[in-house]
C-alpha positions in Angstrom: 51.6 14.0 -7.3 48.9 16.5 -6.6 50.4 18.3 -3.9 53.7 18.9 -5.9 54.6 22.6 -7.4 55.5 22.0 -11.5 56.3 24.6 -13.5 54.1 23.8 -16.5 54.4 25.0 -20.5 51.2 23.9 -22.4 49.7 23.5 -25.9 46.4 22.3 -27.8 47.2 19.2 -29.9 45.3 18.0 -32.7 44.9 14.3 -32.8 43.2 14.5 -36.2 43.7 11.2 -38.1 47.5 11.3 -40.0 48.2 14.8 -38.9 51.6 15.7 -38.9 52.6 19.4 -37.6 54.5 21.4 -35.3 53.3 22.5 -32.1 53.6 26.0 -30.2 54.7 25.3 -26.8 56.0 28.4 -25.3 58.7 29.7 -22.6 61.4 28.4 -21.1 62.4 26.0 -18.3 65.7 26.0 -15.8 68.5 23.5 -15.2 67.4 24.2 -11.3 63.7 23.0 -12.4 64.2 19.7 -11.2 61.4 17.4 -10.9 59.3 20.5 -11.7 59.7 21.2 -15.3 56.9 19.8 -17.1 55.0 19.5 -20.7 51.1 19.4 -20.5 49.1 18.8 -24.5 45.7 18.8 -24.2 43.8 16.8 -26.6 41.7 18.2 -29.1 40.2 16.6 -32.4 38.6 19.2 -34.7 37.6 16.0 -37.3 35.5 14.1 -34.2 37.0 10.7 -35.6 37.1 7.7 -33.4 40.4 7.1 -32.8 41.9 5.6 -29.4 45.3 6.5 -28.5 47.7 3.9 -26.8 50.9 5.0 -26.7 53.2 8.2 -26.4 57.2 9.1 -26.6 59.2 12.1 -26.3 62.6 12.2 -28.6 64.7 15.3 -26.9 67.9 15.9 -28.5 70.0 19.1 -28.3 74.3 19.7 -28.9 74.5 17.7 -25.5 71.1 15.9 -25.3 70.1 12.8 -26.6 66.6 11.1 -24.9 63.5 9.4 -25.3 60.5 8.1 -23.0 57.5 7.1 -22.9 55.4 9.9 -21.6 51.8 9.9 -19.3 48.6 9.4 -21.5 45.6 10.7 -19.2 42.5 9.5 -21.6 40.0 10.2 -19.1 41.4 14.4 -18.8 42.5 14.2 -22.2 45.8 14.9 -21.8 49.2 13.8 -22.3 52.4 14.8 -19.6 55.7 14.5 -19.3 58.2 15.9 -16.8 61.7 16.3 -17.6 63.9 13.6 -15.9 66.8 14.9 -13.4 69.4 14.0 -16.2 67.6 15.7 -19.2 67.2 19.4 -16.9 71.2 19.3 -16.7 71.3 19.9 -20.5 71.1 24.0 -21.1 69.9 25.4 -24.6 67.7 24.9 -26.7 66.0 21.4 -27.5 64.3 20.3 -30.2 61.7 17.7 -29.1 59.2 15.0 -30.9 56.0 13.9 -29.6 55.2 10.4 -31.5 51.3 9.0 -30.8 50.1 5.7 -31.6 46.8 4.7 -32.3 45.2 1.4 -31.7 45.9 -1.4 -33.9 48.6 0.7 -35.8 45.4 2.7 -37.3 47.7 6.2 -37.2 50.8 7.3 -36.0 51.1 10.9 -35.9 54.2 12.9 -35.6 54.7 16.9 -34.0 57.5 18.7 -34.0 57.8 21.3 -31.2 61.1 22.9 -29.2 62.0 24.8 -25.9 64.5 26.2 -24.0 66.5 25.1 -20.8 68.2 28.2 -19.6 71.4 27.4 -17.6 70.7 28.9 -13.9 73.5 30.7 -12.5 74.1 28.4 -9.8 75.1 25.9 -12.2 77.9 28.2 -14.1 81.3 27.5 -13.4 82.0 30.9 -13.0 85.6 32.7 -11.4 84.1 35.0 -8.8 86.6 38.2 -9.8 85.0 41.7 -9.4 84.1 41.7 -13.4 81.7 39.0 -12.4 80.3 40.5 -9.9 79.8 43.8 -11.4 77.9 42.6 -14.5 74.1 42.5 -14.0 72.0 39.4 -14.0 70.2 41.2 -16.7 73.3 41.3 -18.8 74.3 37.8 -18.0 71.1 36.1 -19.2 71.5 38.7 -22.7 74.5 37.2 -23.1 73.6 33.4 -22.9 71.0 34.1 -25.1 73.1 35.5 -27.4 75.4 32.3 -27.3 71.7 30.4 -28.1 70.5 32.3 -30.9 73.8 32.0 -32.8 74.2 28.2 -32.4 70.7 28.2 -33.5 71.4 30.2 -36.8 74.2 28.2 -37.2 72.1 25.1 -37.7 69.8 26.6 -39.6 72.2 28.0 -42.2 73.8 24.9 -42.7 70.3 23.3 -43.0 69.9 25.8 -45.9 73.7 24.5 -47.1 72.6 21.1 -47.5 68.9 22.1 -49.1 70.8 23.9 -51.9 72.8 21.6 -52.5 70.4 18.8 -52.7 68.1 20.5 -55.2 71.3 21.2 -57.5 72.9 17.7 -57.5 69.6 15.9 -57.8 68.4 18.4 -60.7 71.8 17.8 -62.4 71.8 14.4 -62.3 68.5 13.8 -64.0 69.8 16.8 -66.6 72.9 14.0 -66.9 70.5 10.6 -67.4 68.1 13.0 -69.8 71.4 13.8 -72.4 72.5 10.4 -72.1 75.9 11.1 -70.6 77.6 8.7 -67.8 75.3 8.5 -65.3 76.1 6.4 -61.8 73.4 5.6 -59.3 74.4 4.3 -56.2 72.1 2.4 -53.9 72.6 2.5 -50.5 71.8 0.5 -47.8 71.5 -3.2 -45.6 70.7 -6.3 -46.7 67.6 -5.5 -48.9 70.2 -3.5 -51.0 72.6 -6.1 -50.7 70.4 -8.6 -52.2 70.9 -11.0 -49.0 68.8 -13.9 -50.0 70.2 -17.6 -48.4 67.3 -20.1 -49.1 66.7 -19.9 -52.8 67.8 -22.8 -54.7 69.2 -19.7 -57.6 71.1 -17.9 -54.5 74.6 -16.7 -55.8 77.9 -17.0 -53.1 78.7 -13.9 -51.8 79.7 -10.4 -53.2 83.6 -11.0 -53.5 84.0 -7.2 -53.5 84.8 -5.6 -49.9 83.3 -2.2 -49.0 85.5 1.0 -49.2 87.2 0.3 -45.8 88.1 -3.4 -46.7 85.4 -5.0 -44.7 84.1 -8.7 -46.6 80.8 -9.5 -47.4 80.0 -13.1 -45.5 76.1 -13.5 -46.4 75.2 -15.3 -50.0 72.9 -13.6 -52.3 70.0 -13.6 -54.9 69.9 -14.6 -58.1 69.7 -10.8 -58.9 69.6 -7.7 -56.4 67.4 -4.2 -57.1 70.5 -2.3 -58.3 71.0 -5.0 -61.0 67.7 -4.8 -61.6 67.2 -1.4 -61.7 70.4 -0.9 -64.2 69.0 -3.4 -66.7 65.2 -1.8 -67.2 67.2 1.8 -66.9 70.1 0.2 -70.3 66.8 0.0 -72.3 66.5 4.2 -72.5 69.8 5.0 -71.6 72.6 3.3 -72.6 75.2 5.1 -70.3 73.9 4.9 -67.2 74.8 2.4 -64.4 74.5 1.4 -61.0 76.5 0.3 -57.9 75.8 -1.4 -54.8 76.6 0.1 -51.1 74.5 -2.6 -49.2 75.8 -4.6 -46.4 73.8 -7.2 -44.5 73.0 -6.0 -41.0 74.2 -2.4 -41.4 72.3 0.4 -39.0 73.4 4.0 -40.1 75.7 4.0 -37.1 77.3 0.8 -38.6 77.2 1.8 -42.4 79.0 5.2 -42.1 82.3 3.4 -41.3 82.1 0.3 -43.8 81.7 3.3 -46.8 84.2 5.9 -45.5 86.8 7.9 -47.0 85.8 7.1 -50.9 83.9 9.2 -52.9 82.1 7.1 -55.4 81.5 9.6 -57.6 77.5 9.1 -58.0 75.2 11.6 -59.7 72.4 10.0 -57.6 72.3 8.1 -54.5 68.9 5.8 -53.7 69.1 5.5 -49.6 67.5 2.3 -48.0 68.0 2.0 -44.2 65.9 1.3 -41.0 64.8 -2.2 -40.9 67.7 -3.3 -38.5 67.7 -0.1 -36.8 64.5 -0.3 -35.5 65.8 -3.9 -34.1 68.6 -2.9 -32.6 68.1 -2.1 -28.6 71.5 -0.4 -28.6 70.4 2.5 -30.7 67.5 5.0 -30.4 65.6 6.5 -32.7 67.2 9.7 -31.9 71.0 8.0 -33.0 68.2 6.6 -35.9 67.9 10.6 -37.1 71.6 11.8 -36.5 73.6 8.6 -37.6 71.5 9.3 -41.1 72.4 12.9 -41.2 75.7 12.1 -41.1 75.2 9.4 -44.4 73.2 12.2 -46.2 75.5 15.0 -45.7 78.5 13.1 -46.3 76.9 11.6 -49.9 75.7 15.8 -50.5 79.1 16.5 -50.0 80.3 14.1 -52.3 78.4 15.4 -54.8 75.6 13.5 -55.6 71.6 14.3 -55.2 69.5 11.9 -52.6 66.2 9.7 -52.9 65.2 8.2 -50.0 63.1 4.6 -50.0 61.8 3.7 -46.8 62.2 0.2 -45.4 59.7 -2.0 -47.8 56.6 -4.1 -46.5 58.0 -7.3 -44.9 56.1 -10.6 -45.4 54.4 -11.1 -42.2 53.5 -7.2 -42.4 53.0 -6.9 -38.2 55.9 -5.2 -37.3 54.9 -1.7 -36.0 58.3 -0.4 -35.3 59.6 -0.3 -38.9 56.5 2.0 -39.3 58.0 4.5 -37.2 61.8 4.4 -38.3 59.6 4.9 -41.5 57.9 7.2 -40.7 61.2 9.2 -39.2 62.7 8.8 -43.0 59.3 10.4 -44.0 60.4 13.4 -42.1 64.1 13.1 -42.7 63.3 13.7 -46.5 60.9 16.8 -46.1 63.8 18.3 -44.2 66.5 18.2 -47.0 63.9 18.4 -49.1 64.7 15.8 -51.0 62.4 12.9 -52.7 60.7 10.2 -51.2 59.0 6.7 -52.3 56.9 4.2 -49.9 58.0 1.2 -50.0 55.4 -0.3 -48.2 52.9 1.3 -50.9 55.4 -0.1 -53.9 55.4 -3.7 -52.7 51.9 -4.3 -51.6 50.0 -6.8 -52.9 52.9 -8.6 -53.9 52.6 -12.5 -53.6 54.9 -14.8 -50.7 56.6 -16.5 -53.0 58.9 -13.4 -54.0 60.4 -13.7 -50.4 62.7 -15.7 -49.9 62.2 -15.6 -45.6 60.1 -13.1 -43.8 62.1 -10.0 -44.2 64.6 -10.4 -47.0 63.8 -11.2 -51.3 64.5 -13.9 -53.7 65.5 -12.8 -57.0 61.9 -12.4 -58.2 61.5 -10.4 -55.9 64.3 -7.9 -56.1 63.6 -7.7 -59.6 59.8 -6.6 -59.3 61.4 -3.7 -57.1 64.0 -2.5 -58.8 62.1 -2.5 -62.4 59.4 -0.6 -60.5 61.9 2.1 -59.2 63.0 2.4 -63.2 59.5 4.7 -63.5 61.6 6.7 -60.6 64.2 7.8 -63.8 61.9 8.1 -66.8 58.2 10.0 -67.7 59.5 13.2 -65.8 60.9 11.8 -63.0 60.4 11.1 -60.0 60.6 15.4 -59.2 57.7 15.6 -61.7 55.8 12.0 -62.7 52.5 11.9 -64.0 49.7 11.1 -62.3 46.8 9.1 -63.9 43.3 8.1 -62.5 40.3 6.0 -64.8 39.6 8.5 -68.2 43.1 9.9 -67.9 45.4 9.9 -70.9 48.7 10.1 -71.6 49.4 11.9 -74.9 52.6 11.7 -76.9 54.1 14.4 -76.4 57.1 14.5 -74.1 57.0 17.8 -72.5 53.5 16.9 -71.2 53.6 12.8 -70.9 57.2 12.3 -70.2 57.4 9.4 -72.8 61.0 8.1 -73.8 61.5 6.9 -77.2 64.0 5.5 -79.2 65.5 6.4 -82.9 62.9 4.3 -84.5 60.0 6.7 -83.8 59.4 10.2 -85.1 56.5 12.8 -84.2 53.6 13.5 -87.2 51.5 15.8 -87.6 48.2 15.7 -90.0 44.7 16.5 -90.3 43.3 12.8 -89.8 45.0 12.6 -86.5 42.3 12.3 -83.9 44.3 14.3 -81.0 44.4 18.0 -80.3 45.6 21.0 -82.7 48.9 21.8 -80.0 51.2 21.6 -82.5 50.1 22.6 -85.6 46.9 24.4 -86.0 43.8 22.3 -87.6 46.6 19.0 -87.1 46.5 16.6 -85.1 49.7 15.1 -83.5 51.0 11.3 -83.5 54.5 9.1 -82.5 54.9 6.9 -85.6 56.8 3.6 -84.5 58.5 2.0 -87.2 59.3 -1.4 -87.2 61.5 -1.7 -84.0 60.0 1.8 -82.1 59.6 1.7 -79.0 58.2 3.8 -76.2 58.0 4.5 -72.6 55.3 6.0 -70.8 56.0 5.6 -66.5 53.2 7.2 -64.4 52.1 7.0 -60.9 48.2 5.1 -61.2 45.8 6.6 -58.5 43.6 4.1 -58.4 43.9 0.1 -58.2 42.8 -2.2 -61.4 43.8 0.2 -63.5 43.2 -0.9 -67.1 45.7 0.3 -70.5 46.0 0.6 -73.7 47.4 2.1 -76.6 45.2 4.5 -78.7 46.8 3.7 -82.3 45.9 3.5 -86.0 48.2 0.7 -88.5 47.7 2.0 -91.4 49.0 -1.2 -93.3 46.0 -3.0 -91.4 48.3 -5.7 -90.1 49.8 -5.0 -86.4 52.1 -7.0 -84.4 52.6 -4.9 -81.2 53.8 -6.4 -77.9 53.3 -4.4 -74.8 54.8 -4.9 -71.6 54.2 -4.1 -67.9 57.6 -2.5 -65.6 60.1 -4.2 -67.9 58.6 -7.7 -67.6 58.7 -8.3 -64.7 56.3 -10.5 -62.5 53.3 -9.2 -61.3 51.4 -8.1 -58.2 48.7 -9.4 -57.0 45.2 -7.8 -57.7 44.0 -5.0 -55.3 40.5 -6.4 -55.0 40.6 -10.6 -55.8 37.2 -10.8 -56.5 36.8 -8.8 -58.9 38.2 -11.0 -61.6 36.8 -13.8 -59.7 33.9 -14.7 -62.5 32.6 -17.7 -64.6 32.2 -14.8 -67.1 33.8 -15.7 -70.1 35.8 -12.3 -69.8 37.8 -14.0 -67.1 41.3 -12.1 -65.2 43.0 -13.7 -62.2 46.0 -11.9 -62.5 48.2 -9.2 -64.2 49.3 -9.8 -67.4 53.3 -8.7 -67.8 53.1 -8.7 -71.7 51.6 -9.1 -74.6 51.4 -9.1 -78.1 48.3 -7.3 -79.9 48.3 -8.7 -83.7 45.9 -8.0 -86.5 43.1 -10.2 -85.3 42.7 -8.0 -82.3 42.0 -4.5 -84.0 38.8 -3.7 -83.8 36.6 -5.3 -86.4 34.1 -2.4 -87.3 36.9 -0.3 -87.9 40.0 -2.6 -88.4 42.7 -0.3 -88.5 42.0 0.8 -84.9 43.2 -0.2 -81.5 42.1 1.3 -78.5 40.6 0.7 -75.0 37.5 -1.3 -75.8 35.4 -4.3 -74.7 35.7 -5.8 -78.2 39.6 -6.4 -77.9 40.0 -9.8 -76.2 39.7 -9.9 -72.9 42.6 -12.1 -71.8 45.2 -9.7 -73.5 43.8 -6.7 -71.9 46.3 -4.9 -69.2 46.3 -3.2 -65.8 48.1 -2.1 -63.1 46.7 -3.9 -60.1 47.9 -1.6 -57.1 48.8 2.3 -56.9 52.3 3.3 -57.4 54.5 3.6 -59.8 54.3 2.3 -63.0 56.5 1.3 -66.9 54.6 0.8 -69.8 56.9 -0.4 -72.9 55.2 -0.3 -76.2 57.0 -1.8 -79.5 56.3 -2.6 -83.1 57.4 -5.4 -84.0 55.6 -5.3 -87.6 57.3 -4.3 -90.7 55.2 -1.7 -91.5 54.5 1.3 -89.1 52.0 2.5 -86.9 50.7 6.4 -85.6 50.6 5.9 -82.0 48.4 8.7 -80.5 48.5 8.0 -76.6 47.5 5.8 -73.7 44.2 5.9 -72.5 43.3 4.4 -68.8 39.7 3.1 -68.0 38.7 1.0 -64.5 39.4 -2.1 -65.7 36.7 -4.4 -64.0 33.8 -1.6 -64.8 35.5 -1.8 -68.8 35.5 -5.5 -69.1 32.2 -6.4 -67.1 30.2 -3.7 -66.4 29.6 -1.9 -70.3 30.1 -5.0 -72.1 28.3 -7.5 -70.1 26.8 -10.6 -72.3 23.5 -9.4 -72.1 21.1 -12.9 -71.9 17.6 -12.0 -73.6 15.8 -14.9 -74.0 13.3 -15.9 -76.3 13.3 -12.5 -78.6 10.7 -11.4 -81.0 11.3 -8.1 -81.5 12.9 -5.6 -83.5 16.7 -5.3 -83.0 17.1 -1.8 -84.2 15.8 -0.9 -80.8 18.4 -2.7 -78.8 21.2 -0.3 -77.9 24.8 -0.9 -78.2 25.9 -4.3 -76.4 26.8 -7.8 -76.7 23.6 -10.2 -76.2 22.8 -14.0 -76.2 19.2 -14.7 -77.5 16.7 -17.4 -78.7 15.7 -15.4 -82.1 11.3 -16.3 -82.7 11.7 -14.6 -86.3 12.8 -11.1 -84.7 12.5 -8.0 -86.9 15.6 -7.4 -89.0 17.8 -10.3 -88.1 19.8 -11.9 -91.5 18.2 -15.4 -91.1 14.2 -16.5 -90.6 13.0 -18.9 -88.3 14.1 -19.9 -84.9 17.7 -20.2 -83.6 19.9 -19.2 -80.9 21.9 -16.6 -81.9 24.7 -14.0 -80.9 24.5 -10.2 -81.6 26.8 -7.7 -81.2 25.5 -4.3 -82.1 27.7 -0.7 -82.3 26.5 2.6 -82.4 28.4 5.3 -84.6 27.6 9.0 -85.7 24.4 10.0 -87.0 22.5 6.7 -85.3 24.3 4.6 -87.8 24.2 1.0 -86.6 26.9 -1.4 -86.9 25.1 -5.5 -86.5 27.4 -9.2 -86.1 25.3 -12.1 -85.9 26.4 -15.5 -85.9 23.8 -18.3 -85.8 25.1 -21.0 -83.1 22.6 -23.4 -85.3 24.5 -23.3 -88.5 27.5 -21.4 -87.1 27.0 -18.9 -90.2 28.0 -15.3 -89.1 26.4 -12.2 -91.1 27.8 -8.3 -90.5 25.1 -5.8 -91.6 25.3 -1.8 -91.4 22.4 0.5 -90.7 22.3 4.1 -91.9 18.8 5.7 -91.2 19.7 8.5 -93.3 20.2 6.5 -96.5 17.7 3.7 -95.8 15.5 2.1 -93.2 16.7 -1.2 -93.9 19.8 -3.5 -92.5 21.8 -4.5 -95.4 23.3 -7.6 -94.8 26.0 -9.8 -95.9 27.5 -13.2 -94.9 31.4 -12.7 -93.6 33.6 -13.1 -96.5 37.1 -14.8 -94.9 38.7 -13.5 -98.6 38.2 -9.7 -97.4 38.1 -7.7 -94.1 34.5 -6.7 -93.1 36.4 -3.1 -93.1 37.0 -3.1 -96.7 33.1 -4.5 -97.2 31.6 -1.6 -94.9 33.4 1.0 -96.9 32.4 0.2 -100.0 28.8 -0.1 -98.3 29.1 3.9 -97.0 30.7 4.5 -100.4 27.8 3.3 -102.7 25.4 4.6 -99.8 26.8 7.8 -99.9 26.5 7.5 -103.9 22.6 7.0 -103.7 22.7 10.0 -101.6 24.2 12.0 -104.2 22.1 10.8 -106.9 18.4 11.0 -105.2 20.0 14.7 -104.6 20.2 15.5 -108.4 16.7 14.6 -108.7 
């Protein structure tokens, strides 16, 4: 191979972890070039990470050209070679090429983009030889071909640009559609996974009795409920005229699909697009007829008049299969060319448990409902073009040009002084969402970070609350992102999501019991979280007769929230004086300590709170005589804890205000002295 003559076009290529990018390989090659015409990338990595390369493939594809190989990894020079075949230097014009690397053990696949040019050599033209030919120039001949490329070229471009603009207005004018509530259709798209092919489950339904466009019958049973259905039922809760319809067929590539759908327009404002599983299993098809078979899908449904979100192939149940990856990654790219919206699948169904499959690939109907009542947060907040984004000590406020929230007719914005949220609407106001009895609201985000912990910052007036809250429409759960972390004998014990639940009077907080917001003193086992990244529904309704001022929802990290600040702190035998233990929850063998409600020794509880101006807020509860006591310190008033045993007949709230009031009265009087 060393004594052979190539003619060689070269380029640096960053093999930085995940990077994704075009390359600059300049010049042109020949259709006489044959065995000569080769590509040379030398390796560079400007991040110096470890990462060990084991595979490479060149996709070629031009008017005439489709072709892909395996191309020469050289580890030791640090470069990687390919040299056009005999067939592939027959194809004049101008190619447009991918470079795919794989990384051990699946750690990275990167992708680069890169074309060149194959001029047609004279030789090779069937040309008439006339005088005319012979006259022109060689100079003028060459102008001329180049002419014929660069217009075929601008050609492909423009109607690129065709499809972009048309993308950006039918997927912007469907979500204007779903936001007025007018009849909305959403059509999903796809194989099996959208067909809902499920035949183990002991709920399994018989087949779809209703053929595709072109006639052809549905043979395979399915689940007890498919992602479309799914998705249409979370979707009726805010917007009563939208719907959705199912283009899956089991087994369908995008060569297969195009024909089984053909000739109808279904008249969708929105089309969700799910293929690639079998493609990447089918030996008959390259990933090259992969990319054009689904150009034809998406230009046809653009043409049709309906906006695009793509959904790569989800995570399958043994979760080894590499080549999904890359028909995967391929959609990745597919939607950054029509610029058009993507989710990750994989991303959306991590962490969720075996038994929502119903084999190694396919869903049962638990299954297909956790995904399509996850995709609902696609449609609401501000969609999918614009979701919110929330990390621990974010918050969503309430209102919807910011958060996104939905509402229904139950709810109404307020405004006042007492509102603890910022002056945007009204100067010197604060702003609320007051859900009457029957309100509900919607807040869908994206959550950054696993183990996210929520909660609804709200005030009931009425002191009574009856609130239920629910996770992505009910739906079952994923698992948690890191297992031990709820793992404890801690009395604050989570194993797994919670999907709903009901907040009621008992749980407001009990130093100031019209309130209910993140905290370590609401119980424990009705606190919720989002386990995994992605995308997420919150419903929150009042099912109490009076109302409530809902003023946002705040996010914390749930395990640092529930075990890190309001740890059971274990003290021991304790002596001292309890005004100088700081805010906590504690678990001590009382030897007559300073300030306690009871003398003598005991083991006792004590929960202490901190307000404004170092006022103290004390619960005690004896575990001898199982006698609680609530006391209130105000150093500005007093240097004593007043105590008093808990009442049952009143709430300790009503106690401690008429405690600051008649403090606030000897105030007022040792003042007119």
């Amino acid at each position: 191979m060393s004594d052979n003559v190539f003619k060689d076009l070269e380029t640096p290529l960053d093999v930085s972890a995940h990077n994704i990018g075009s390359l600059d390989l300049r010049g042109t090659y020949s259709t006489q070039d044959i065995g000569t015409a080769r590509m040379i990338f030398k390796l560079v990595n400007h991040e110096d990470l470890q990462l060990d390369l084991v595979e490479a493939y060149i996709f070629l594809t031009s008017e005439t050209l489709k072709s892909e190989a395996r191309a020469e990894l050289d580890k030791e020079n640090g470069q990687i070679t390919y040299i056009l075949s005999d067939e592939e230097i027959k194809h004049a014009g101008r190619v447009y090429a991918e470079l795919y690397l794989r990384y051990i053990d699946g750690q990275a696949l990167s992708v680069h983009k890169f074309h060149f040019k194959i001029e047609r050599a004279l030789i090779d033209q069937d040309l008439e030889i006339v005088d005319l030919v012979y006259s022109d120039t060689f100079e003028n001949v060459i102008e001329q071909h180049q002419k014929n490329f660069e217009e075929i070229e601008a050609e492909m471009y423009a109607q690129l640009a065709k499809y972009r603009n048309l993308q950006l207005e039918l997927i912007s004018s469907g979500f204007e559609k779903l936001r007025k509530g007018e009849q909305t259709k959403i059509l999903a798209y796809g194989d099996s996974l959208t067909y809902g092919y499920d035949i183990y489950s002991a709920d399994k339904r018989p087949a779809d009795t209703k053929p595709t466009s072109n006639g052809t019958k549905h043979t395979r049973e399915r689940a007890s409920v498919t992602y479309p259905e799914a998705l249409e039922s979370a979707l009726k809760q805010v917007y009563s005229n939208v719907s959705t319809q199912n283009w899956g067929y089991s087994g369908d590539t995008v060569t297969s699909s195009f024909a089984k759908w053909d000739g109808t327009n279904p008249g969708a404002d929105i089309t969700l697009f799910m293929l690639g599983h079998n493609d990447s299993k089918n030996a008959q098809e390259s990933i090259s007829d992969f990319i054009s078979g689904y150009k034809k899908i998406i230009e046809r449904a653009l043409s049709w008049g309906s906006g695009v979100i793509f959904l790569t192939p989800p995570k399958q149940k043994n979760a080894v299969d590499f080549t999904v990856d890359v028909y995967s990654q391929a959609v990745i790219q597919l939607a950054k060319e029509y610029q058009a919206p993507v989710v990750d699948m994989a991303e959306l169904t991590e962490g969720i448990p075996a038994s929502f499959y119903s084999d190694s690939v396919h869903f049962n109907g638990r299954g297909y409902d956790f995904i399509g009542k996850k995709l609902a947060a696609l449609f609401l907040n501000k969609t999918i073009l614009n979701i919110s984004k929330v990390k621990a000590h974010d918050a969503l406020n309430v209102v919807k040009e910011t958060s996104g929230i939905q509402f229904n007719e139950n709810c109404t914005m307020s405004v006042s002084e007492y509102f603890p949220t910022e002056d945007a609407t009204e100067t010197g106001k604060g702003v609320a969402l007051v859900l009457k009895n029957g309100g509900k609201v919607y807040f869908s985000f994206y959550a950054e970070e696993a183990n996210l912990l929520y909660l609804p910052s709200l005030y009931a007036g009425s002191k009574t609350l009856n609130l239920k809250v629910e996770m992505n429409f009910s739906a079952e759960t994923a698992n948690n992102a890191i297992s031990y972390a709820f793992g404890t004998t801690n009395a604050r014990i989570m194993n797994k999501p919670l999907k709903s639940v009901t907040y009621t009077t008992a749980d407001l907080n009990w130093y100031s019991s019209a309130a209910l917001f993140i905290d370590g003193r609401i119980n424990a086992s009705k606190l919720m979280y989002a386990p995994r990244r992605g995308y997420y529904t919150v419903g929150i309704e009042n099912l109490d007769m009076y109302a409530v001022n809902l003023f946002g929802l705040e996010f914390r990290n749930a395990h640092a929230a529930i075990f890190s600040n309001n740890a059971l702190y274990t003290l021991g035998t304790f002596a001292g004086d309890i005004l100088t233990l700081a805010a906590g929850n504690y678990e001590l063998y009382s030897d007559n300590a300073v300030n306690m409600p009871f003398d003598g020794k005991a083991l006792a509880t004590l929960e202490i709170y901190v307000g404004g101006s170092n006022r103290k807020l004390f619960r005690v509860t004896n575990l001898s005589t199982r006698i609680s006591y609530e006391g209130t310190y105000n150093p500005t008033s007093s240097s004593q804890v007043f105590w008093r045993e808990s009442i049952t007949n009143i709430g300790f709230s009503a106690l401690q205000e008429q405690i600051y009031i008649l403090q606030d009265k000897i105030e007022g009087l040792e003042g007119l002295e």
